[in-house]
Every structure is written in structure tokens, then in C-alpha cells.
C-alpha positions as CSV (number, residue, x, y, z in Angstrom):
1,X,11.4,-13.2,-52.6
2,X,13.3,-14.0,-49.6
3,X,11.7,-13.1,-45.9
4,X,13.9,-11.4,-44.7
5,X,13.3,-11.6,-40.7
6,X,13.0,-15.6,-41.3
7,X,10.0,-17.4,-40.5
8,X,10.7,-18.5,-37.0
9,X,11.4,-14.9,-35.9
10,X,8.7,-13.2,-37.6
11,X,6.4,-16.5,-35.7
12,X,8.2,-15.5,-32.7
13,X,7.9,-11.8,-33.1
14,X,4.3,-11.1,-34.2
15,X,2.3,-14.5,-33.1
16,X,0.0,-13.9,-30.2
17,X,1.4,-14.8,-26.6
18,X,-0.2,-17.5,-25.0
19,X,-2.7,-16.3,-22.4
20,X,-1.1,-16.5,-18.8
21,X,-2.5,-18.0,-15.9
22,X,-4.3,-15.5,-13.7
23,X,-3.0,-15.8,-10.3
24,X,-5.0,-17.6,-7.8
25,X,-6.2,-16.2,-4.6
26,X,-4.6,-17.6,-1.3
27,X,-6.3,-19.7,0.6
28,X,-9.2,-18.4,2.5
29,X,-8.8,-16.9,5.9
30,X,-8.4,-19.0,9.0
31,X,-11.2,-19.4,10.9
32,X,-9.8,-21.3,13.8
33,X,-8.4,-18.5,15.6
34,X,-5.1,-20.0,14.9
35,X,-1.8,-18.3,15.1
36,X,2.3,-18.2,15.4
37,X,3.2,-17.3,19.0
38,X,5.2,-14.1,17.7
39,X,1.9,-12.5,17.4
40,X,0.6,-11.4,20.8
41,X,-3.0,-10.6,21.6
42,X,-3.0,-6.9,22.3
43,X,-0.5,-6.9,18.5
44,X,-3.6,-9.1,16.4
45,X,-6.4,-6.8,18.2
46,X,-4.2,-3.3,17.4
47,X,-4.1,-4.9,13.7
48,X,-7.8,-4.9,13.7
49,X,-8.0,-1.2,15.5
50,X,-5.7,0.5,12.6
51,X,-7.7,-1.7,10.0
52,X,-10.9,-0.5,11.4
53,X,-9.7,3.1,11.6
54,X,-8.8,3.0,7.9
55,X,-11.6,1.5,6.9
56,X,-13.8,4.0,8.3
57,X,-11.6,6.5,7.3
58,X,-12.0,5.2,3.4
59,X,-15.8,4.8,3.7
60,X,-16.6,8.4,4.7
61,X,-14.1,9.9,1.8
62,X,-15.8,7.9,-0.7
63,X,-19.3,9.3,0.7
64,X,-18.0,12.4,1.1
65,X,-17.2,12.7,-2.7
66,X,-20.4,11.7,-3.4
67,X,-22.3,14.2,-1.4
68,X,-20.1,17.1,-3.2
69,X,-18.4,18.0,-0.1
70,X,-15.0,19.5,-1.8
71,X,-12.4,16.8,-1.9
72,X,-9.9,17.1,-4.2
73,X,-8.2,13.4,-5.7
74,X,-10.1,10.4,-4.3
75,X,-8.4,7.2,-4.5
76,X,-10.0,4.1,-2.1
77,X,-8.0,2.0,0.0
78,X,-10.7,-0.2,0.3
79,X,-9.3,-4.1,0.5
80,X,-5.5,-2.6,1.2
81,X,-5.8,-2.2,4.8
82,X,-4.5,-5.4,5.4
83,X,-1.2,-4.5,3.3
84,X,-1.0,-0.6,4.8
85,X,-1.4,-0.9,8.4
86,X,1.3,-4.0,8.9
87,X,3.7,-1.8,7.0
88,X,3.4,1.0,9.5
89,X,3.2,-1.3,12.4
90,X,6.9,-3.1,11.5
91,X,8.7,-0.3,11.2
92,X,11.0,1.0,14.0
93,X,10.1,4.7,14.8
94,X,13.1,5.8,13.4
95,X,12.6,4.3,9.7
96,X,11.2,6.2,7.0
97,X,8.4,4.6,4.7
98,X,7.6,5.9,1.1
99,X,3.7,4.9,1.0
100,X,1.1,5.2,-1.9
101,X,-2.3,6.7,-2.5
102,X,-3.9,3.7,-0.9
103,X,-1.9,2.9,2.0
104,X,-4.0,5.6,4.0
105,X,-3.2,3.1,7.1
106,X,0.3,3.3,7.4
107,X,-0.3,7.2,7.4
108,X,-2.6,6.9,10.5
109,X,0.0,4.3,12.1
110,X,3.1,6.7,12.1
111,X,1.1,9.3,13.3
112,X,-0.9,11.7,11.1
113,X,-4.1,11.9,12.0
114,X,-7.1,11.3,10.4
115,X,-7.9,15.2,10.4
116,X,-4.7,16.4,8.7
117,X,-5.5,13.7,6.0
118,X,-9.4,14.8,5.3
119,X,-7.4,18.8,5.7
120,X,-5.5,17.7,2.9
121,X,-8.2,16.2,1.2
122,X,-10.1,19.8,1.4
123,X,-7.5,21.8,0.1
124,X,-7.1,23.2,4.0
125,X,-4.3,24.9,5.6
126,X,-4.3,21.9,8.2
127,X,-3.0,19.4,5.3
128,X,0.5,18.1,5.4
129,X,0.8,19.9,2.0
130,X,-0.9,23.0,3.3
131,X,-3.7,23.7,0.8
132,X,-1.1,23.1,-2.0
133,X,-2.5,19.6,-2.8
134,X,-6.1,18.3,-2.3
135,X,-5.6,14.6,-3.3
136,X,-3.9,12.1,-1.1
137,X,-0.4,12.9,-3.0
138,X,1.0,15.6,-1.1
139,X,1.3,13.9,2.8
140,X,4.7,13.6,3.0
141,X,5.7,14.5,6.8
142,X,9.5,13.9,7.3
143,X,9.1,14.1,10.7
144,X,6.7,11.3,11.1
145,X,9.1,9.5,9.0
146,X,6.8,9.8,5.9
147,X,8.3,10.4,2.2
148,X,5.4,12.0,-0.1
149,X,3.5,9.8,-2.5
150,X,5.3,10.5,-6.1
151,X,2.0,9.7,-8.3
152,X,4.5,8.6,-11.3
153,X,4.6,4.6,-10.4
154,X,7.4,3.5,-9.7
155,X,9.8,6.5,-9.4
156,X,9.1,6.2,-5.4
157,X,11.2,3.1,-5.3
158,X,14.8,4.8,-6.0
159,X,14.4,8.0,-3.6
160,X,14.2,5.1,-0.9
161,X,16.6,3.3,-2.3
162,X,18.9,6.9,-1.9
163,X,17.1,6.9,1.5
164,X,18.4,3.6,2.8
165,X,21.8,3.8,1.1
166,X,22.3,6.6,3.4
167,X,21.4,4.8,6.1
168,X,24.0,2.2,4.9
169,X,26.8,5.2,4.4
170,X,26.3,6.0,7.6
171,X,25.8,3.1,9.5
172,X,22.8,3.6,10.5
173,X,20.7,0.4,12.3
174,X,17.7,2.4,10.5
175,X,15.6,0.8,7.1
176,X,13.4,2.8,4.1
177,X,10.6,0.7,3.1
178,X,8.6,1.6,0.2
179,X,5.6,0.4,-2.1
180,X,4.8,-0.3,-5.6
181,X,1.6,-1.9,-7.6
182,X,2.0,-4.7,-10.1
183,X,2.1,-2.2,-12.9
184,X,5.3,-0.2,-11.5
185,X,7.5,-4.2,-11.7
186,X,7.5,-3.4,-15.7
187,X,9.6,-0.1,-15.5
188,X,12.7,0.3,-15.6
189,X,13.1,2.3,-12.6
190,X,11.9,-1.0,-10.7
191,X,14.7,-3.4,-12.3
192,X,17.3,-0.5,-11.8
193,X,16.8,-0.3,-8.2
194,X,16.0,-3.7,-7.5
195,X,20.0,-4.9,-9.5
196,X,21.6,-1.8,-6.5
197,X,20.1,-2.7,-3.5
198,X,20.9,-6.2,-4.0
199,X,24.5,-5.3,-4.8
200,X,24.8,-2.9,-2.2
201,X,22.8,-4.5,0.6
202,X,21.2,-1.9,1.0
203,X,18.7,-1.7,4.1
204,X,15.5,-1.4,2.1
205,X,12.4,-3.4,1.9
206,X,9.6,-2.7,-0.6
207,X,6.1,-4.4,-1.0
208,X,4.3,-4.8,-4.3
209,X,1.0,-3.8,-4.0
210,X,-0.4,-6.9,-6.5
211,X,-4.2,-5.7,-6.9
212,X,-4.3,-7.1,-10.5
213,X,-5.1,-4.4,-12.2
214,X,-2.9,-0.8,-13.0
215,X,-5.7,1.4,-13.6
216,X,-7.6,-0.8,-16.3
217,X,-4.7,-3.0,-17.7
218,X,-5.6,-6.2,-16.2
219,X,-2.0,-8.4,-15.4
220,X,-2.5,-10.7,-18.3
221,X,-2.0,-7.4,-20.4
222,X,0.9,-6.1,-18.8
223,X,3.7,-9.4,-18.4
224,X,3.4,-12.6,-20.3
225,X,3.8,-14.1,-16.8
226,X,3.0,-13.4,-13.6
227,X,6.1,-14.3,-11.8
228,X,6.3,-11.2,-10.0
229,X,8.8,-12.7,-7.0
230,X,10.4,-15.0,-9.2
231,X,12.2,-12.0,-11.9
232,X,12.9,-10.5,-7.8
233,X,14.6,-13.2,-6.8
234,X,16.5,-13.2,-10.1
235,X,18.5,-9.9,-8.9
236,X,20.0,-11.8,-5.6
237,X,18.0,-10.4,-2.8
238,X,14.7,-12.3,-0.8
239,X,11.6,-12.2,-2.2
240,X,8.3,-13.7,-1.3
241,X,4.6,-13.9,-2.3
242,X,2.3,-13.6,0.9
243,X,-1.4,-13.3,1.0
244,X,-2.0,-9.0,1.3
245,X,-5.7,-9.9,2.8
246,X,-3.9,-12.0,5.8
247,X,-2.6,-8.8,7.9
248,X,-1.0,-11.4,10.5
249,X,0.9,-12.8,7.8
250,X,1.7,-9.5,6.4
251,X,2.7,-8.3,9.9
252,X,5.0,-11.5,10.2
253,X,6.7,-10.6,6.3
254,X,7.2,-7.3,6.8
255,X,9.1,-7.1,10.3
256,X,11.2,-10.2,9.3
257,X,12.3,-8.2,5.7
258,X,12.8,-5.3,8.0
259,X,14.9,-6.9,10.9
260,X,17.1,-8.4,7.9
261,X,17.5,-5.3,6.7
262,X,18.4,-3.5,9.7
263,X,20.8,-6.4,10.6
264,X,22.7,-6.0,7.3
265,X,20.8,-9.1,5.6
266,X,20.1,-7.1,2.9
267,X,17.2,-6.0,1.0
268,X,13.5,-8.2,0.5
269,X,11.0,-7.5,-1.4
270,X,7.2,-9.1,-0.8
271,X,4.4,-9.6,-3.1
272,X,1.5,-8.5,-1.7
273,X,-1.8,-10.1,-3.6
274,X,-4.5,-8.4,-3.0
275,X,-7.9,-6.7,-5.3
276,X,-8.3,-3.1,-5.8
277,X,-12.5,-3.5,-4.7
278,X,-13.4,0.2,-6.2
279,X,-12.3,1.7,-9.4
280,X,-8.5,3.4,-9.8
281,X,-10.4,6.5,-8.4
282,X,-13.8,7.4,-7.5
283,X,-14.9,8.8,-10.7
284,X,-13.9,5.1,-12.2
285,X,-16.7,2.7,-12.5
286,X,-14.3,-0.1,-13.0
287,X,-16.6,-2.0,-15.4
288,X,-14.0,-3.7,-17.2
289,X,-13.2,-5.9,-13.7
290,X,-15.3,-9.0,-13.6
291,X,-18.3,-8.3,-11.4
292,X,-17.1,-12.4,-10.2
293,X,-13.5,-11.1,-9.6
294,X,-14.8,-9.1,-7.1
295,X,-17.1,-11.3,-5.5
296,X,-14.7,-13.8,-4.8
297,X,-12.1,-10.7,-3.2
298,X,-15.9,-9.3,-1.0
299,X,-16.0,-12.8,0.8
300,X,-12.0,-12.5,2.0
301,X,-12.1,-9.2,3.0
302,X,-9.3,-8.1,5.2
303,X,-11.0,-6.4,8.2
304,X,-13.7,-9.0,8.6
305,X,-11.7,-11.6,7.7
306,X,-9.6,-10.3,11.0
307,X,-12.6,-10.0,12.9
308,X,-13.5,-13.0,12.5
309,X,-10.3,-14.6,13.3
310,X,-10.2,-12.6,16.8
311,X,-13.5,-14.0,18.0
312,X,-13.1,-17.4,16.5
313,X,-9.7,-17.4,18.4
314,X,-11.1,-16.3,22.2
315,X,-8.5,-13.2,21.9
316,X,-11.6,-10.9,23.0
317,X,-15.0,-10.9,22.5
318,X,-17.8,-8.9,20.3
319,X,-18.7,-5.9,23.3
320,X,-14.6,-5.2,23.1
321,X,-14.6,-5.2,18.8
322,X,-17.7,-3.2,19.1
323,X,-16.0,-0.5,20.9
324,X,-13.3,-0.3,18.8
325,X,-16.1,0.3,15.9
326,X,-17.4,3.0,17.8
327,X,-14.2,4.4,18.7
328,X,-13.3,4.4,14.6
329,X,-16.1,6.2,14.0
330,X,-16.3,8.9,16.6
331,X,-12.9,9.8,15.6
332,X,-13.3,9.7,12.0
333,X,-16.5,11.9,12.9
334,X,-14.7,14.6,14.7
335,X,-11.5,14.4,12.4
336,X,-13.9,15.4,9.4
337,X,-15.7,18.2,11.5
338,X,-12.1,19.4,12.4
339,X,-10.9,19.9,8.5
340,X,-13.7,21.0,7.6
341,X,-13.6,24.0,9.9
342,X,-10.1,24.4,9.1
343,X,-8.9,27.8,6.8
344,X,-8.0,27.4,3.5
345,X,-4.5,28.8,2.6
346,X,-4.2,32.5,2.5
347,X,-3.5,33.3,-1.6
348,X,-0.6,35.4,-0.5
349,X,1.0,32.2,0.6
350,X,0.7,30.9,-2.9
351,X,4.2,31.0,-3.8
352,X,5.5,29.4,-0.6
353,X,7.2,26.6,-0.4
354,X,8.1,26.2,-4.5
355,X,11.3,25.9,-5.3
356,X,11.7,25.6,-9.1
């Protein structure tokens, strides 16, 4: 009997991929001090301030959680904070960003503070989402700028797509920047929007969160190759890989994809590669990651890896990093107290707000 599919399709459709190879980490941090002139002093040391912030922000959630004390959704940021505070920092205070659940530092940046996020976290009336949404989905704030996180990966990435092409419409010098991790690039809302805002030039710039894992689906498991910025590139607009544990070299990626894209170059889109250090969310032990993986991420972490950089560089010395410490953790301290003593919604407000 004949085969029917023929032997080199059935080969090509049932044989077993060859494994791909897993991408490398960027070269380790400077230590030198070393940097572009763009970067001024007061701009690397405000880096390491938001960074600080963030960190201290994501290190009392997750203790929080463990002590029982009522957060809702608890998703770390822990190894993004070089990714989610450039991202608010580049931005013009009249662009809008679309952030996800662990880009807690680009919240802080445009302006939410730490107390409204741990209000949200607690279900309190002093949330962004008002008691509707204990998690760190529901913080959208339009007027900070801030679209809410839309938890289904990558469906984020049209709405500011619709966002900047009304900014083109109206020719507006104004740019929607959004973010997405490796797992969103292999939907089809990703390849849709990526094909229309290179063929409309539309002013939008988005960063791929690459922390090598979507939930528990390693990359190897999810694309037969890793050419994340390459298949961009393929659609006509910039793309390009940077280290996401380097926030200078974020910083530098992300305002030069967002001047482009305010000056009508069009749209860029940056791979970020970074390591997700804690599970998908706290109740994820994250056993199936390497315990070496994450070794080799601990020793280029991005908030010491700054700190290091500022003192090896002269840019100020420990007493001034020290005090920003302090700083991080006396507000962090008081933003906590302050949610915690916030009301939770009133139940006859339950019904406000929904719409369908």
C-alpha cells in the first residue's frame, strides 16, 4: 500500500525538531564605571533610586504573602526592574504605556505610588481598581498615562497599537509603548499587530519581556528557534536584542525607539533578555527551572549590578546609595501602613463601574 502523505513529509511532519540553542546571557555587567556621555550622573543614580524602590516594593509583597497578610494575585518583579523602570523613565509625560504584572517600576515612575499599588493589592478602596481587583491587573490610571494590564498575553499589544494610531490620526508628537513576554511572540495577535504598525508607521514601541520561560514552558518548547528580533525585523520595522539586566542600556533602547517613533521613524520593537528569578506567581515553586539557570541570572542581578557600576564609576559614593536604601524602605514602610489602614469598598458600590 501506497503512503499516502509520502515519506519525506510524514519525516518532515512527525520527526522530532532538533533541539534549539538556548540563548546565551549578555555579557556580564561592566564593572569599570564606564558609560555613553548621553547618560548623565543624576539620570544613572535615578535608575538605581526607581530600581531600588521596586525592589523593595517586590520584596515586602512577597513577604507579605507569606505572612497571610490578605493580598490578592502575587506576581514578583524580581530581576525586571532593569526592564520596568527604563520604560517609564523614556517616555514623555504625555505618552501612554501599557505595562504588565511585573513592570511594577514603570508604575512607580509615572506616578502611582507605592500605597495605591499595595491598596490594590488588599482589595482597598485606595486601589486604582477600587477594591474591584486585588492582584496587580487592575492599575490602569489613564491619567498617569497607564493602560491596565490585560492578563490574556498578548492582547495588550493591539489596544496600543489603536492607541498610537490615534496619535498618528491626529498628529500627535505623542507614542504608546507596550510590553509582552517571550510566550505572547507566538500568537497571532503579536504578528497581526506587528505587519500594521509597520505598514502604518505607527508611533508605537513595544519591549518583549524575554525571561525564558511563559509560566513553565521553557523557550525551547514554545519556537523551534529563538530568533525572537530576527521574525520582527521580518515585518519592516527596527528591532533589537539588548541586555534587560543592563538598565543603562535599556534606558539608551528605549528613548531612542521612542524619539523614532515620535519623529515619525516608525515603530521598534526591543528584546529584552532577562530571568523570571521566582516562580510565574508566588504560589509557584518553579522547580522545573534549573536551580544553575538561576544561579548564573543571581550573580547579574540588575540592581546590584547598577550599584556596582555607580561606585566603580566615582558617580557618588556608598553614604549617598545608602540613603537611597533607606529612603526605599521608609517609603515602602509607610505606603504599606497606609493601605493597610485604607477601607475596603462599600458592598453597595459593588455594581459600580461594570459596564456589560
Amino acid at each position: 500500500m501506497s503512503d499516502p502523505l509520502g515519506s519525506h513529509i510524514r519525516e518532515a511532519l512527525f520527526s522530532t525538531p532538533p533541539r534549539p540553542e538556548e540563548p546565551k546571557a549578555p555579557a556580564t555587567q561592566p564593572e569599570s564605571g564606564e558609560t555613553p556621555a548621553d547618560l548623565a550622573d543624576e539620570l544613572r543614580i535615578d535608575l538605581y533610586r526607581w530600581m531600588r524602590l521596586t525592589r523593595t516594593f517586590d520584596n515586602t509583597m512577597v513577604a507579605m504573602w507569606k505572612q497571610g497578610r490578605g493580598l490578592g494575585g502575587t506576581f514578583s518583579g524580581r530581576g525586571h526592574e532593569g526592564i520596568s523602570v527604563p520604560i517609564g523613565l523614556a517616555l514623555g509625560p504625555d505618552d501612554v504605556i501599557a505595562p504588565m504584572h511585573r513592570d511594577v517600576g514603570s508604575y512607580l515612575v509615572r506616578g502611582m505610588t507605592p500605597a495605591r499599588v499595595f491598596g490594590n493589592l488588599l482589595g482597598k478602596v485606595t486601589g486604582p481598581s477600587g477594591g474591584r481587583d486585588a492582584n496587580l491587573h487592575g492599575m490602569g490610571d489613564l491619567s498617569l498615562g497607564i493602560i491596565g494590564y490585560v492578563s490574556h498575553i498578548p492582547q495588550q499589544i493591539p489596544i496600543s497599537l489603536g492607541v498610537a494610531m490615534s496619535f498618528h490620526y491626529r498628529d500627535e508628537p505623542r507614542v504608546a509603548l507596550t510590553v509582552c513576554g517571550d510566550g505572547g511572540t507566538t500568537a497571532g495577535a503579536y504578528h497581526e499587530s506587528l505587519n500594521m504598525a509597520a505598514l502604518y508607521s505607527a508611533p508605537l514601541v513595544l519591549v518583549v519581556e524575554n525571561n525564558q520561560y511563559a509560566y513553565s514552558t521553557p523557550l525551547d518548547q514554545q519556537m523551534a528557534t529563538f530568533a525572537i528580533t530576527e521574525r520582527a525585523a521580518g515585518y519592516g520595522l527596527t528591532a533589537r536584542t539588548e541586555d534587560g539586566n543592563d538598565v543603562e542600556a535599556m534606558y539608551r533602547s528605549v528613548k531612542a525607539a521612542v524619539d523614532q517613533a515620535r519623529s515619525g521613524g516608525g515603530p521598534t520593537v526591543i528584546e529584552a533578555r532577562t530571568m523570571r528569578m521566582l516562580g510565574h506567581a508566588i504560589h509557584d515553586g518553579a522547580e522545573y527551572v534549573p536551580p544553575e539557570l538561576l544561579e548564573e541570572w543571581e550573580t547579574r542581578d540588575p540592581v546590584e549590578g547598577q550599584r556596582r557600576r555607580l561606585l566603580a564609576g566615582g558617580v557618588c559614593d556608598p553614604a549617598r546609595l545608602e540613603d537611597i536604601d533607606a529612603w526605599a524602605r521608609t517609603e515602602i514602610d509607610a505606603a504599606v501602613a497606609e493601605a493597610e489602614a485604607a477601607p475596603f469598598p462599600h458592598p453597595d458600590t459593588v455594581s459600580d463601574g461594570v459596564y456589560a
